[in-house]
N, C-alpha and C positions, 0 to 999 in steps of 0.2 A: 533643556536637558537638566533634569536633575546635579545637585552637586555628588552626589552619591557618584552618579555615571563619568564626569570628568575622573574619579580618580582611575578607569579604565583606560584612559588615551593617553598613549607613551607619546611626548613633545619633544621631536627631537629638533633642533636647531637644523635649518638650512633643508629640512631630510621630510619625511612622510610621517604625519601624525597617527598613529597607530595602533588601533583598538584590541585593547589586551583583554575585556572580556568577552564574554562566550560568542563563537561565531553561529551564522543560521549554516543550514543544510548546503547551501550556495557559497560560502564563506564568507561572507558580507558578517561587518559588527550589527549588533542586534540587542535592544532594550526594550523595556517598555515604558511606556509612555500614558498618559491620563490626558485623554482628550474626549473632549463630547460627554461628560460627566463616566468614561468608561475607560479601564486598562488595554491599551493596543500595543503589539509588537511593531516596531519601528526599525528599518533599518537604520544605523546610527549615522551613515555618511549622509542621505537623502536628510535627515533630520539637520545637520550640520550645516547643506547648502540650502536648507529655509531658513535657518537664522544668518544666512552671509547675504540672501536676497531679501530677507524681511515681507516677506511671504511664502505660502505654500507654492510646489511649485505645480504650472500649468498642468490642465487636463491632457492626458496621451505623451507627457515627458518623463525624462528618467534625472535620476542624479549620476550624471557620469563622472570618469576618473581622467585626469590625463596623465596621472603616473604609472596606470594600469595595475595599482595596487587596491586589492576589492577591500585591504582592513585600513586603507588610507581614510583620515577622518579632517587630513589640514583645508582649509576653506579654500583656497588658491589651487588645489591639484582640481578640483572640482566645477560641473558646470552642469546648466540645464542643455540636455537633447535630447531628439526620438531613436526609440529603440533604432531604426532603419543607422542613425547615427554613429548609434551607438557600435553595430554589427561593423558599418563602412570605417571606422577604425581599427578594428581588429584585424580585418582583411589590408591596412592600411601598412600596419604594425607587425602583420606577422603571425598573429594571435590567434586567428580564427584557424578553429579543426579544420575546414574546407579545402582553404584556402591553403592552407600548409600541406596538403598530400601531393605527389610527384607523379603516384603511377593511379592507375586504376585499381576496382580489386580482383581481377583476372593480372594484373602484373604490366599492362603495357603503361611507358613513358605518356603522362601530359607535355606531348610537344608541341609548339605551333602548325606544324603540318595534322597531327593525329589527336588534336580536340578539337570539339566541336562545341558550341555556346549557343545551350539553347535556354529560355526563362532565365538566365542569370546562373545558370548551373553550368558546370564541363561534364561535359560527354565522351570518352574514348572511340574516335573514329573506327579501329581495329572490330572493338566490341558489337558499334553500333553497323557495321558492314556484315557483321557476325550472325548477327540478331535478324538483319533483313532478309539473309540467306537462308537462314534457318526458316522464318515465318513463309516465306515465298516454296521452299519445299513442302513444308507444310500443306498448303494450301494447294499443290501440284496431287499432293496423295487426295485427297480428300474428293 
């Protein structure tokens, strides 16, 4: 990293290092960088756990966070994993949209009796009884 770029990362003691310049569309800190004789845009955390690993990191990894702060830049909140990883914390944590919804979006409760688990997704038992009733008339007219 450039010395230009350190003066963007707020150091706070004990606490999450914290990139104060400009974020990407994602909110991730975001520089550029001079690699391969050419200027690339660099997430700045990913850039941060290749200098804490002392290599690029592995084909199909990510730079995750464990503080779940996306403008955290300190080397210790930070680790190599796969997206699939990446996601199974979120849902771990609370974090993932999916995973934090209660009803469906017809209104009925995700309860243990009235969802159903199919591919790794929840289903609305209500709905999906709904849906079969419907197609099955369907199919009586025709």
């Amino acid at each position: 990293m450039k010395r230009s770029a350190w003066r963007h990362i707020n150091m706070r003691v004990g606490m999450c290092w914290l990139w104060t310049g400009a974020p990407s569309t994602q909110g991730y800190g975001i520089f550029r960088i001079k690699r391969d004789g050419r200027w690339r845009a660099m997430q700045a955390h990913k850039y941060m756990l290749e200098k804490k690993l002392g290599r690029p990191l592995r084909p199909g990894f990510n730079s995750l966070h464990t503080c779940d702060v996306k403008l955290c830049m300190r080397p210790d909140h930070l680790y190599e994993g796969t997206h699939a990883q990446n996601a199974q914390d979120a849902v771990v944590r609370g974090l993932h949209p999916q995973a934090n919804k209660t009803h469906c979006p017809q209104g009925h409760a995700y309860t243990e009796d009235n969802t159903v688990r199919r591919r790794g997704y929840r289903e609305c038992r209500a709905c999906r009884n709904a849906n079969s009733r419907a197609w099955r008339a369907r199919q009586k007219g025709s």
